[in-house]
C-alpha positions as CSV (number, residue, x, y, z in Angstrom):
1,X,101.5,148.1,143.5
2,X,105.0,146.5,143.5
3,X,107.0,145.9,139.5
4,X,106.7,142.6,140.3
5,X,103.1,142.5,140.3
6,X,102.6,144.9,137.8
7,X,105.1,142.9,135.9
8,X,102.6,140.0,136.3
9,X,99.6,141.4,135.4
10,X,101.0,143.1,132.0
11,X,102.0,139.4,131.3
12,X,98.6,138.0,132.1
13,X,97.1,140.8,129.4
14,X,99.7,139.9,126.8
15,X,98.7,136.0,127.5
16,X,95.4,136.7,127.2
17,X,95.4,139.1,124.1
18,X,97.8,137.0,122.0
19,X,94.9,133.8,122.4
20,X,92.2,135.9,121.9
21,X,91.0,135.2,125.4
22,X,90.3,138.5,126.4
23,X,86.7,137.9,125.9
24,X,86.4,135.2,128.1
25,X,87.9,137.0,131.1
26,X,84.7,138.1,132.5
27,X,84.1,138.7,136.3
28,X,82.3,135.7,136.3
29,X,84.4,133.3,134.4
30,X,87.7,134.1,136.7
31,X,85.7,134.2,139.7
32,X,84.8,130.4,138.9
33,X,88.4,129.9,137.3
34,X,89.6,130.7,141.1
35,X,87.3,128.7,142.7
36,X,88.0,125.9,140.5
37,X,91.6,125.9,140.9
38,X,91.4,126.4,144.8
39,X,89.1,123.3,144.7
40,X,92.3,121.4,142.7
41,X,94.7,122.7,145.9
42,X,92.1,121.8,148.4
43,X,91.7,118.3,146.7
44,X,95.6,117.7,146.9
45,X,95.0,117.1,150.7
46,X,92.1,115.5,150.7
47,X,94.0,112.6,151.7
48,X,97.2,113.4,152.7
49,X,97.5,116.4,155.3
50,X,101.1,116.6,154.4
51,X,100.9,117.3,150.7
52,X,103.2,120.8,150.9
53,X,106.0,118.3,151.9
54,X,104.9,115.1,149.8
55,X,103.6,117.1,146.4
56,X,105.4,120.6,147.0
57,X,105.3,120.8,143.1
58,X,101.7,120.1,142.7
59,X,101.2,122.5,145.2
60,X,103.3,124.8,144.4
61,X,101.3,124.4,140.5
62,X,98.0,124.7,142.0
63,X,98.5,128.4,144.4
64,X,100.4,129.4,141.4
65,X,97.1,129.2,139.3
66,X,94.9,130.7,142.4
67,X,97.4,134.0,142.6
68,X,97.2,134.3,138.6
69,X,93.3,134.1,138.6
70,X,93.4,136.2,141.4
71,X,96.2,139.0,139.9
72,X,93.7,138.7,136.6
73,X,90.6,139.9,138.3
74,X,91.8,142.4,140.2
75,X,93.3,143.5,137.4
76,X,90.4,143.6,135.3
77,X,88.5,145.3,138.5
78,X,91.2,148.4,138.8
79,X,92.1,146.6,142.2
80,X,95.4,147.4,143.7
81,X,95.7,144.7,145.5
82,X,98.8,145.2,147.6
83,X,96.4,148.5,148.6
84,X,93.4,145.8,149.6
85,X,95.5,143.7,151.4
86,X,96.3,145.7,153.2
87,X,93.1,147.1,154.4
88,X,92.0,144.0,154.9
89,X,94.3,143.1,157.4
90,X,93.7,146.3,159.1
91,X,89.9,145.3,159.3
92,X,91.0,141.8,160.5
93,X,92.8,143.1,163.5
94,X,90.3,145.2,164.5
95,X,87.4,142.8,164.1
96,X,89.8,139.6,165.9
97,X,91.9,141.4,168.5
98,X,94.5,138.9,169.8
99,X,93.2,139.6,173.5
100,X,90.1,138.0,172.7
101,X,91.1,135.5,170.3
102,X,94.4,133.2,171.4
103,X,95.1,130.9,174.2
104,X,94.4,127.3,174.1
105,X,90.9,127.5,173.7
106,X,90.8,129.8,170.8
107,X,89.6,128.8,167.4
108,X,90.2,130.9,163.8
109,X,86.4,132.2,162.6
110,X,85.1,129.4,160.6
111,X,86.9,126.1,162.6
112,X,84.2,124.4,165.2
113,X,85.5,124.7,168.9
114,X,86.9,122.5,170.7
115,X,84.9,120.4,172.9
């Protein structure tokens, strides 16, 4: 894992520990802390598609407080998450090669097609 992140994650346990909130870090709790806050990014654009230029600060506030809830769980799970990322992407390339998914008519897993 890099210092920075590791730098990160000893802050989020000092944070925690000093407010007694240790306790309140379960599994469960961050994994609806994370969902919460990505539902405060996602409701940034709800009405404005442009939000990263209009609001970069609100933005900027809100994947701030995903990554944190994010570093704090995988923390709390022994996750290296550098390590998973990496992985992941590895699986991702594999299960999308780019010679069956670009072009015009290509569409990231999850979007509806193109009619």
């Amino acid at each position: 894992m890099s210092d920075d992140l590791a730098r990160l994650q000893q802050e989020l346990r000092t944070f925690a520990r000093e407010r007694d909130w240790e306790r309140y870090h379960t599994p469960r709790n961050l994994a609806a802390l994370i969902s919460s806050e990505a539902g405060e990014l996602l409701a940034l654009f709800r009405w404005d598609q442009n939000s990263v230029v209009e609001r970069p600060k609100e933005v900027r506030q809100e994947i701030a407080d995903v990554f944190l809830g994010v570093l704090r769980m995988a923390d709390l799970a022994g996750i290296d998450l550098v390590e998973a990322a990496d992985e992941k992407l590895k699986l991702n390339a594999e299960k999308y090669p780019p010679e069956a998914n670009s072009g015009p008519d290509s569409t990231p897993p999850g979007f509806p097609r193109r009619i």
